[in-house]
C-alpha positions as CSV (number, residue, x, y, z in Angstrom):
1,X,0.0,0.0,0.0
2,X,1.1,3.3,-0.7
3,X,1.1,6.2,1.9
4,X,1.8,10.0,1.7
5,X,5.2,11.0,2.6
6,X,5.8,14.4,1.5
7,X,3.9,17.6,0.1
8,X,5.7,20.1,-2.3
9,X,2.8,22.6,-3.7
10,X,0.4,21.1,-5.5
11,X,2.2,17.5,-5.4
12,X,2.1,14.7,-3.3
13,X,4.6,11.8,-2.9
14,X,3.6,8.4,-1.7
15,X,6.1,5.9,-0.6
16,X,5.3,1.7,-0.1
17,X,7.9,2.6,3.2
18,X,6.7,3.9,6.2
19,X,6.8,7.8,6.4
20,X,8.4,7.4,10.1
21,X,11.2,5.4,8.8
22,X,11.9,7.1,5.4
23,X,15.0,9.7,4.8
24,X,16.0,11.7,2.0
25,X,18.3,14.8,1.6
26,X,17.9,17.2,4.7
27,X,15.0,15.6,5.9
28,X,16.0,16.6,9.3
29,X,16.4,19.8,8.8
30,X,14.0,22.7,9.5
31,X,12.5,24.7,7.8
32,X,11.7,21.5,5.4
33,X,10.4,23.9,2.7
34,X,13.9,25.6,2.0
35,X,15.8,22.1,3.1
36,X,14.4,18.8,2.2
37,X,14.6,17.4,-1.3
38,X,11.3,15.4,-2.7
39,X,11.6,11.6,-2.0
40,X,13.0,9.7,-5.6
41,X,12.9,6.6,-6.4
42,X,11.4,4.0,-8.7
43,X,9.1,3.2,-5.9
44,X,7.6,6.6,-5.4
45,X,4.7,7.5,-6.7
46,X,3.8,11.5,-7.2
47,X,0.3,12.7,-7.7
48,X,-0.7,16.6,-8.8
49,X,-3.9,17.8,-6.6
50,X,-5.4,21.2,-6.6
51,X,-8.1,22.5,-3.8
52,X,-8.2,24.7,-0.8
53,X,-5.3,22.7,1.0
54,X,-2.2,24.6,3.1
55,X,0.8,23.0,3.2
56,X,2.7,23.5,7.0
57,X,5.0,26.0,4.9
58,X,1.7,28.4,4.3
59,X,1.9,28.9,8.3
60,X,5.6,29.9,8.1
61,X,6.0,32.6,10.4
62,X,8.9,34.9,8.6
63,X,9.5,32.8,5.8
64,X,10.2,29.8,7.5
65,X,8.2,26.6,8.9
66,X,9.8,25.6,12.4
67,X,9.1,22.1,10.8
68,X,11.3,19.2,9.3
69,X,10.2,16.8,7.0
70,X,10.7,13.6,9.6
71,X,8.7,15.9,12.3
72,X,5.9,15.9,9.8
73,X,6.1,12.6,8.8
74,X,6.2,11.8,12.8
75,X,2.9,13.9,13.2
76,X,3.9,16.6,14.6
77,X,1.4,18.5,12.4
78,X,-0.2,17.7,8.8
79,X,0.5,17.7,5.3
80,X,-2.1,19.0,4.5
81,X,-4.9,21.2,6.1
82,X,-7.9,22.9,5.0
83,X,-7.7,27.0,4.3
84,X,-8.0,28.7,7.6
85,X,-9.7,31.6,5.6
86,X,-12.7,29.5,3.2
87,X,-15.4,27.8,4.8
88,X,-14.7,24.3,3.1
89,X,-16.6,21.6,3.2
90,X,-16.1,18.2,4.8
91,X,-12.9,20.0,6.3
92,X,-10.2,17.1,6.7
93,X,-6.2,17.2,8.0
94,X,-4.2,14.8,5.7
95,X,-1.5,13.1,7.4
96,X,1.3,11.9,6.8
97,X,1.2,7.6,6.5
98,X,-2.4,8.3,4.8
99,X,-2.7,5.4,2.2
100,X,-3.3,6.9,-1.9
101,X,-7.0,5.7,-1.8
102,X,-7.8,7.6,1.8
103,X,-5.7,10.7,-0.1
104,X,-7.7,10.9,-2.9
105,X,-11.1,10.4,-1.3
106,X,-9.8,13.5,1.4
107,X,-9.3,15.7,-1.8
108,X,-12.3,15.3,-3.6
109,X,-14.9,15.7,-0.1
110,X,-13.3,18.7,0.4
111,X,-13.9,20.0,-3.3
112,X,-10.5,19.5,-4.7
113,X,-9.6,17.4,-7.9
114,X,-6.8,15.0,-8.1
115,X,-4.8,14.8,-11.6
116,X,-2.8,11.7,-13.4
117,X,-0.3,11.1,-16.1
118,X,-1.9,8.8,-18.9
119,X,0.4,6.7,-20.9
């Protein structure tokens, strides 16, 4: 099963691995935003979304997110969470560890659309 490991804007990377025990370039280091790099891999799996979703880096105070990417991925706060400033709908947290299918349903209740690469 695939589950979420990482949020960079509008994409979101899933991993077979658990997100607890997973590391990648400056994944300890905070602010992840300016720090980590994207998980890679032939086992990762990236997925383009779009909806009324903040990333922990939209909270930054001055720039910077007091956040790494293992904190996140340890729960320390969500991927992804609903706009503090819209009234949405079915308002969900995504966590880290979430599996693909549980991602995808979160997006769409919350009015957001998820988008794939046809081959």
């Amino acid at each position: 099963m695939l589950k979420l490991c990482y949020v960079e804007d509008q994409w979101a990377y899933f991993s077979p691995q658990d997100p607890t025990k997973l590391f990648y370039d400056d994944w300890d280091d905070a602010p992840y935003e300016h720090n980590a790099s994207a998980p890679y891999g032939t086992d990762i799996v990236v997925v383009a979304f779009s909806g009324p979703f903040y990333t922990p880096a939209h909270f930054a105070r001055s720039c910077n997110s007091p956040y790494s990417a293992q904190q996140i991925n340890r729960g320390a706060i969500a991927w992804l969470s609903p706009s503090p400033y819209d009234d949405v709908p079915n308002a969900q947290y995504i966590h880290a560890g979430v599996s693909l299918e549980e991602f995808k349903a979160a997006i769409k209740a919350m009015g957001g659309e998820i988008y794939v690469r046809e081959e």
